[in-house]
Every structure is written in structure tokens, then in C-alpha cells.
C-alpha positions as CSV (number, residue, x, y, z in Angstrom):
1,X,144.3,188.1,103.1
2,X,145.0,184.7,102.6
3,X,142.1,183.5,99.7
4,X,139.8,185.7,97.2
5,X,136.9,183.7,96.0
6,X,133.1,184.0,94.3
7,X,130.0,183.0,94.8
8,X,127.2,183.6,92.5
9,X,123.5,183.7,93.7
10,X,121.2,184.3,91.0
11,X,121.9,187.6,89.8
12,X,124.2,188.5,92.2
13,X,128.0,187.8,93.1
14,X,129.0,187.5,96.9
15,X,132.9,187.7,97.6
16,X,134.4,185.9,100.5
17,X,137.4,186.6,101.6
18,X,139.8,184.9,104.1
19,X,142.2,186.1,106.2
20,X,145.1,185.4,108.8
21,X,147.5,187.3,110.5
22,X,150.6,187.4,108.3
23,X,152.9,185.6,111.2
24,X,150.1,182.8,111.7
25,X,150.0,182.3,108.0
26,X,154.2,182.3,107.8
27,X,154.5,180.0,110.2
28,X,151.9,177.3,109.0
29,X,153.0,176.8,105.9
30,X,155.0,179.0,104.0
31,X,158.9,178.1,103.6
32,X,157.9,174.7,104.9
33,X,158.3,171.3,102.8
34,X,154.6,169.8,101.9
35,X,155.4,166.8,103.6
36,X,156.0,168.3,107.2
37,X,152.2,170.1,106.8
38,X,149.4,169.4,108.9
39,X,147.7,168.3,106.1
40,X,149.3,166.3,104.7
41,X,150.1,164.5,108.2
42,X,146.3,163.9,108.7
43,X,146.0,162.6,105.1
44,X,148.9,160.2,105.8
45,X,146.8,158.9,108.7
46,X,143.4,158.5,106.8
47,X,145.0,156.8,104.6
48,X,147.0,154.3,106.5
49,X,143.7,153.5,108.4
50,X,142.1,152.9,104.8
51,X,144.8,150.5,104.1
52,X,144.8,148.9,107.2
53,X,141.0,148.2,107.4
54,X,141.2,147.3,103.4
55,X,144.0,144.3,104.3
56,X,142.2,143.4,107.0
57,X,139.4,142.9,105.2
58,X,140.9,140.9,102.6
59,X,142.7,138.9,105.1
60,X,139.7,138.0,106.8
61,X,137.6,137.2,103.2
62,X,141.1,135.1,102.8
63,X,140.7,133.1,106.0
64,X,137.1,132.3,105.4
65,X,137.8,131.1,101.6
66,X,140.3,128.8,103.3
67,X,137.8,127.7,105.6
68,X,135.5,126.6,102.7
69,X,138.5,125.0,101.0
70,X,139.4,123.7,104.2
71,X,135.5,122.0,104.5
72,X,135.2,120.9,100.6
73,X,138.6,119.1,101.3
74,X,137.3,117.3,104.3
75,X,133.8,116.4,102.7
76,X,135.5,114.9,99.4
77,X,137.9,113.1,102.1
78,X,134.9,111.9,103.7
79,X,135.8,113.2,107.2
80,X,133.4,116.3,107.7
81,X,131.4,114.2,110.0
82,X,128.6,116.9,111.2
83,X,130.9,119.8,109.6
84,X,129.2,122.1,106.9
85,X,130.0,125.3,105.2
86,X,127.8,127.8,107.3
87,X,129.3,126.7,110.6
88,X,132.8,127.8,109.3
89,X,131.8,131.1,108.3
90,X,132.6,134.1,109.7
91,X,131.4,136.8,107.1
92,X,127.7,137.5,107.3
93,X,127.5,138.6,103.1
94,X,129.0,134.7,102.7
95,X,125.8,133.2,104.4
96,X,123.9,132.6,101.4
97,X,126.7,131.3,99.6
98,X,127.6,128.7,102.5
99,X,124.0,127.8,102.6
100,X,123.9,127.3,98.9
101,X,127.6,125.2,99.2
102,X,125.9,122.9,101.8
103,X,122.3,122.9,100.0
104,X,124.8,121.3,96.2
105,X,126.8,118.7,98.8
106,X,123.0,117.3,100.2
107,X,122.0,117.1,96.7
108,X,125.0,115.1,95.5
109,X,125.5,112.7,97.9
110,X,121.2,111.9,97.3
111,X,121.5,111.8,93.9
112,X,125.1,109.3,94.8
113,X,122.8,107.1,96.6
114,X,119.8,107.3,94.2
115,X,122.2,106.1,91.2
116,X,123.8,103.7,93.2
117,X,120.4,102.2,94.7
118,X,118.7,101.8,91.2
119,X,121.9,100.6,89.0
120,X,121.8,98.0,91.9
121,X,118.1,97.1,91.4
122,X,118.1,97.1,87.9
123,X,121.2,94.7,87.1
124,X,119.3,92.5,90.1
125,X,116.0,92.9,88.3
126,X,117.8,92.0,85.0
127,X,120.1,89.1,85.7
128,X,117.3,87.1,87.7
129,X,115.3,85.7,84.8
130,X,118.6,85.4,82.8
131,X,120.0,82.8,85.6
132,X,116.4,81.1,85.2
133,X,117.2,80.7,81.5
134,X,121.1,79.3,81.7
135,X,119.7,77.0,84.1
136,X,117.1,76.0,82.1
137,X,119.4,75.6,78.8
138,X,121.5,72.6,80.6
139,X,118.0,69.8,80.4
140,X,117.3,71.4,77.4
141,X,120.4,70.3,76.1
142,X,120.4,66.6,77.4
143,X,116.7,66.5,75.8
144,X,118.0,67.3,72.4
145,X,121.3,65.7,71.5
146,X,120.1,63.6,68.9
147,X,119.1,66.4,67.0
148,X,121.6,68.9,65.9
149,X,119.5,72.0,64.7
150,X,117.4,72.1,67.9
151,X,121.1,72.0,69.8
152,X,122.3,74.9,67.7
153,X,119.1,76.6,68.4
154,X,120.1,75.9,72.1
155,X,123.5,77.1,72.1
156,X,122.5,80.8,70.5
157,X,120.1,81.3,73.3
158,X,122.8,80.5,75.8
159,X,125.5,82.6,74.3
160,X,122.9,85.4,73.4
161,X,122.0,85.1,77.4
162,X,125.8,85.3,78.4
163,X,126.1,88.5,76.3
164,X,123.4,90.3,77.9
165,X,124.7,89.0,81.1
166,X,127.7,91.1,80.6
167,X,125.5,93.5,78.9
168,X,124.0,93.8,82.4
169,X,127.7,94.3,84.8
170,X,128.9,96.8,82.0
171,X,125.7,98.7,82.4
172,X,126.5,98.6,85.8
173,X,129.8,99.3,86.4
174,X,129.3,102.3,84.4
175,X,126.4,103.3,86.8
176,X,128.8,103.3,89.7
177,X,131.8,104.9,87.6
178,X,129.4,107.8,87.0
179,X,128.6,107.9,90.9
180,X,132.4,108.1,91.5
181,X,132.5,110.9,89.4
182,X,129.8,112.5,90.9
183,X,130.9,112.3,94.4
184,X,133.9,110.6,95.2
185,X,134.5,109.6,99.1
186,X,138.3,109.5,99.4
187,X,139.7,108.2,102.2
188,X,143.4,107.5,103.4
189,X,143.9,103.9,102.9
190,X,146.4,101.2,102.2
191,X,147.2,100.8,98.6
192,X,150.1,98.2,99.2
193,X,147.7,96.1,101.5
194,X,144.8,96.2,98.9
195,X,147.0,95.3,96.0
196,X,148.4,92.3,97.3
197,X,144.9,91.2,98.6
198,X,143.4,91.3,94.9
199,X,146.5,90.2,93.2
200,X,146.7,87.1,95.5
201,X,142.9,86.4,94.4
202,X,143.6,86.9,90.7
203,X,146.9,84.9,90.7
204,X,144.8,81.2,91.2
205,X,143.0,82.4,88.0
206,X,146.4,83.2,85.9
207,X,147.8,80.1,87.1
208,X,144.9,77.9,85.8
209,X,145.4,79.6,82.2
210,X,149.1,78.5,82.3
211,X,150.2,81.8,83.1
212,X,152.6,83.6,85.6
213,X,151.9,86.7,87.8
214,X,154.8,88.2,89.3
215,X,154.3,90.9,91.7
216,X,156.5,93.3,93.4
217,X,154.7,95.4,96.0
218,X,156.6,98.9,98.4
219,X,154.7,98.3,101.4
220,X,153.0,100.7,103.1
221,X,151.8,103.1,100.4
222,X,148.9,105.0,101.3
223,X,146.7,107.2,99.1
224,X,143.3,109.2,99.0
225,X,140.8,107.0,97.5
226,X,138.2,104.4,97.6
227,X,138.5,100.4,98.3
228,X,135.6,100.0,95.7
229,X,137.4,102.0,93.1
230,X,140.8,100.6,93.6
231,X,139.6,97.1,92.8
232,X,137.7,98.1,90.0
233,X,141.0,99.5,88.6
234,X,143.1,96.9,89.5
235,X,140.5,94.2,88.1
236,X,140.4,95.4,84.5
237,X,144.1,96.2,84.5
238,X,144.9,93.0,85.3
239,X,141.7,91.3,83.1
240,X,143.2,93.2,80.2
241,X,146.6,92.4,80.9
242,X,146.1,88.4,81.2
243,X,143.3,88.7,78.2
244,X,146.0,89.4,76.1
245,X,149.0,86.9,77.7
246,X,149.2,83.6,75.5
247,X,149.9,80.6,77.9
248,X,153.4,80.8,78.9
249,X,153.1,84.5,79.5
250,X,153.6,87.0,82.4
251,X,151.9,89.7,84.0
252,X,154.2,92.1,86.0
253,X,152.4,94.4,88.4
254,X,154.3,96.6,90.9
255,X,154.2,99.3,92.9
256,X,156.5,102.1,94.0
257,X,157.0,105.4,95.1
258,X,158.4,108.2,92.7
259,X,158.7,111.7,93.5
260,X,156.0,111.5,96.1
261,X,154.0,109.5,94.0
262,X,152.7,105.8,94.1
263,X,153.1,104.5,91.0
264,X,151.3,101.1,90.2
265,X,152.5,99.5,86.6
266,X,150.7,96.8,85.1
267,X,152.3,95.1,82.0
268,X,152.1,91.8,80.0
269,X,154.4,90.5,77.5
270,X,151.3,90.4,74.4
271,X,151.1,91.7,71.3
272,X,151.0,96.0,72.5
273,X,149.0,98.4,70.4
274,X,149.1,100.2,67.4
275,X,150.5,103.0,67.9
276,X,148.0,104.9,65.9
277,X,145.5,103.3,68.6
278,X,147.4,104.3,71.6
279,X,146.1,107.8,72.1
280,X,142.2,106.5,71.3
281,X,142.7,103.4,73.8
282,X,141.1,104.6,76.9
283,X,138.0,105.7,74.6
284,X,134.6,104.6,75.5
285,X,134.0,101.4,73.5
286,X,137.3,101.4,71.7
287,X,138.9,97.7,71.7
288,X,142.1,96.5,70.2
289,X,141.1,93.3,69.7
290,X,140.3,91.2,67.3
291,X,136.7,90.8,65.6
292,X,135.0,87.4,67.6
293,X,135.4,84.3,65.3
294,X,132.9,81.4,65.1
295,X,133.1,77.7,65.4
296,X,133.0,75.2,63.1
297,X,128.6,74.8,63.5
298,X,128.3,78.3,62.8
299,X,127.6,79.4,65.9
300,X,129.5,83.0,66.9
301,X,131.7,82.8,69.5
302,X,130.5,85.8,72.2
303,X,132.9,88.7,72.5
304,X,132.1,90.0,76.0
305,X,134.5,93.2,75.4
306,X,133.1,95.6,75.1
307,X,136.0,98.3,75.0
308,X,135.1,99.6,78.8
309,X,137.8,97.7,81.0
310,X,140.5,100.7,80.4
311,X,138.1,103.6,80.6
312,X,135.8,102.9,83.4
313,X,139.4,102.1,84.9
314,X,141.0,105.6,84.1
315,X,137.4,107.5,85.2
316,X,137.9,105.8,88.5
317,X,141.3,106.6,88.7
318,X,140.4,110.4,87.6
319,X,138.0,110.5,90.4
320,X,140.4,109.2,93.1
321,X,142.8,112.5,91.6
322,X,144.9,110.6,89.9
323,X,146.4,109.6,86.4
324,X,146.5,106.9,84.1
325,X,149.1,106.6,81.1
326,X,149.2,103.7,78.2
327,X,152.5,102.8,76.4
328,X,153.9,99.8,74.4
329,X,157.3,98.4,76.6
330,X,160.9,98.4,74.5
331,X,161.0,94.7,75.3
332,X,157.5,93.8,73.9
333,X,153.8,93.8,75.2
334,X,151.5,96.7,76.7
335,X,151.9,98.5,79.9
336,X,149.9,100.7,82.2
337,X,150.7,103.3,84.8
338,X,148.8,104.7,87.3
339,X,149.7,107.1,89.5
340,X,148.4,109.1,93.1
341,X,149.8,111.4,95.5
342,X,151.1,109.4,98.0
343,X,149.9,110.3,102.0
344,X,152.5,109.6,104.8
């Protein structure tokens, strides 16, 4: 007898009892290690085939994730082309996800275009009738010059008109700042070439105010990123850089590679910051400068800063993944680093 057991029914009890022949029963198990059991063999197996299907199964829920990863990186690249998130995946429970990934990416790159689209018809909508009026100040002005109140008068509208002018291409370059943060289309292009290109444009500018642009350029440094949003950030550095250069001064920009990084520096020899300013200076609307004077007549001199130069710079630099740092140099003046992954 080999196992004794009950079963109740009720009101009644049922014994069952098992039995093999003592030499069967010896030999199966008895004075045998558990390991070497039958049982234990075809446990061994189940489980092994658990594990195996388990890790396959993750590998395979691995190998699609990377799939996505692989098509967000391409779309954000701007090379997908016709690619999209249901054609790379292989598990049917993922479908409604990669429909739903696809479904976001369509509604991005509309609303991209419907920002871009309406920023660009409202600053055209907007600075239209104000051309009409600066052109219309100039007569106004040669009608008048006997009479000094009337030419005051004159010269409010025309600077009020100038502020809203730049009122208008602030209101705009944020617009497109908030499309590159939206949905940024990065592409592999040439940072050297590009800088050089818009730091031969500025130069003529520099050199008209009296002062000096040096430049000192790595060829052929590539990045991820946009030729819109690398001259926007290379604009305002160097606006802000030459804004606050007295006649006389420099501007240093170069560019480099360090530790697989291009780093671009912008620096002038100005004034710097205060270093209680420096951690609030790539703030929305937060300008170091000073308050706009007036002249003699009264009239205020327009201030078109409006403290948005550095930060719609550092958002575009953000949304090309990169970084942008601020510190005063040892020597004097304010400099500006900016730095990407560099691509081979």
C-alpha cells in the first residue's frame, strides 16, 4: 500500500487506497536522490519551456519597442519618408498603440503647419498698414518743419510704429520657437558651413559700427538640427553680443569639437552680467540693460529689447537637443556656449 486517503460524500466517508508492488515502488523512488526522479525531470522540463517562451516573449516585446524607438528617431530626424509605427510592428496587442503613435505624429506636424501658417499671416496682416504709416511720416515731416510741436507729434508716431514693428517679429519669432518645440525636424547638416555663411553676413554690419568680428571656425562639424533654428540662434547670439560691444570692441565666435561635442562660443568684451542676474538671464523678458533714455525734445528713445534674443535662442537650441550655458569671461565681457552632439 503505497497511500491511505479520504473522501467524504455527504454523510458518508469513502477510502481509497493505492497500491504497488513493493519492488516497483523500491525501485521508483525510494533510496533515490529527488533530483534523479521522474518527477522532478518532467518539472525541470515544463519549466525550462516556461522560461524559454517567457524570454522569448520579452525579447520579441524588446525588438518591437526598438522598432518604435527606431521610427520616433527617424520621424524627429525627418527621414521616415512613408515609414509609420503600425508598419513596424510585429505584435498584434501593440496595434492600437502604433495606430494611436501615428494618429499624435499627424496631429503634430498639422498643428506645426497651422502655427506656422497663421504667425506668418498675422505678422503679414500687421506690418502692412505699419509700412503705410513710416512711409507716410517722411512728407509729413517735410510739411511741418517750421513747427516744432507738430514735429514732435510726428516723431512719437514713428517711434511708437517702430516698436510695434518689433512688437510684430517678437510675436513672431516666438510663434515659430513654439513650433520648434512642438515638432522639431532635425536633420544632419553642416554647422561649420552655416556659421561662416551668417557670420560673413553679420560681419559688414559690425564693421560699419566700428567694431571687429573675429571668427575661428573647425570645419566640417555636423549636427542634428534645423537651418532655420541655427540662424535664429546664431542671430541673437551675435545681436546680443555686438549690442553690448562699444566701438572699438570685438566679438569672438568659434567653434570646436570637445568630447564629441560641437561647441559654438560667442563672447564680447562688454560690460558681463551681474552675477545675481546670470541664472535669471535666459528668462522670458528678462534684460540686462539699461532703462531707454530720452533726448533732449522729450521724446523717448525706443527700446526694441524686449528680453527675448537669449531665450527664444536657448528654446531653439533645446529643441535641436542641445544646451546652452551663460558665464562672465576672467578677462572681461559676457560669453555664451552652445553645445550639440556632433554626427560624423
Amino acid at each position: 500500500m503505497t497511500s491511505l486517503r479520504s473522501v467524504h460524500f455527504g454523510d458518508n466517508c469513502w477510502v481509497i487506497i493505492a497500491t504497488q508492488g513493493t519492488q516497483a515502488a523500491l525501485s521508483s523512488a525510494i533510496g533515490q536522490p529527488i533530483w534523479q526522479s521522474p518527477t522532478v525531470h518532467i518539472a525541470v522540463l515544463v519549466y525550462l519551456l516556461s522560461a524559454v517562451i517567457v524570454v522569448w516573449l520579452f525579447v520579441d516585446i524588446w525588438r518591437n519597442l526598438n522598432r518604435f524607438r527606431a521610427v520616433a528617431r527617424s520621424i524627429r530626424m525627418d527621414k521616415a519618408g512613408g515609414m509609420s509605427f503600425r508598419e513596424m510592428n510585429t505584435i498584434p496587442e501593440l496595434t492600437g498603440v502604433a495606430d494611436d503613435f501615428d494618429a499624435l505624429v499627424a496631429a503634430l506636424k498639422q498643428s506645426k503647419n497651422f502655427i506656422l501658417q497663421a504667425a506668418e499671416e498675422n505678422a503679414h496682416a500687421l506690418k502692412a498698414p505699419l509700412a503705410v504709416i513710416a512711409q507716410a511720416i517722411e512728407p509729413l515731416k517735410r510739411a511741418i518743419a517750421p513747427n516744432p510741436q507738430a514735429r514732435r507729434s510726428l516723431e512719437l508716431i514713428e517711434r511708437s510704429t517702430a516698436r510695434l514693428d518689433a512688437l510684430v517679429s517678437a510675436a513672431r519669432d516666438l510663434e515659430q520657437v513654439a513650433v520648434e518645440a512642438i515638432y522639431p525636424d532635425l536633420q544632419r547638416i553642416n554647422f561649420s558651413a552655416s556659421l561662416v555663411q551668417l557670420v560673413s553676413a553679420y560681419e559688414a554690419t559690425l564693421t560699419l559700427d566700428a567694431k571687429v568680428l573675429r571668427c575661428d571656425v573647425k570645419p566640417d562639424v555636423h549636427i542634428y538640427g534645423t537651418e532655420e533654428g541655427i540662424e535664429t540662434v546664431v542671430e541673437n547670439l551675435l545681436e546680443n553680443a555686438a549690442s553690448f560691444t562699444e566701438p572699438g570692441g570685438k566679438v569672438d565666435v568659434s567653434l570646436k569639437v570637445e568630447d564629441g561635442h560641437a561647441c559654438l562660443r560667442v563672447a564680447d568684451d562688454g560690460p558681463g552680467v551681474r552675477e545675481q542676474d546670470l541664472p535669471r538671464i535666459f528668462q522670458r523678458h528678462f534684460s540686462a540693460r539699461p532703462e531707454a533714455g530720452s533726448r533732449g525734445n522729450g521724446v523717448a528713445l525706443a527700446d526694441h529689447h524686449y528680453g527675448l534674443g537669449l531665450w527664444i535662442a536657448r528654446r531653439n537650441v533645446e529643441g535641436m537637443t542641445g544646451t546652452m550655458q551663460a558665464s562672465n569671461r576672467a578677462e572681461g565681457g559676457f560669453a555664451v556656449t552652445v553645445r550639440f552632439k556632433s554626427v560624423a
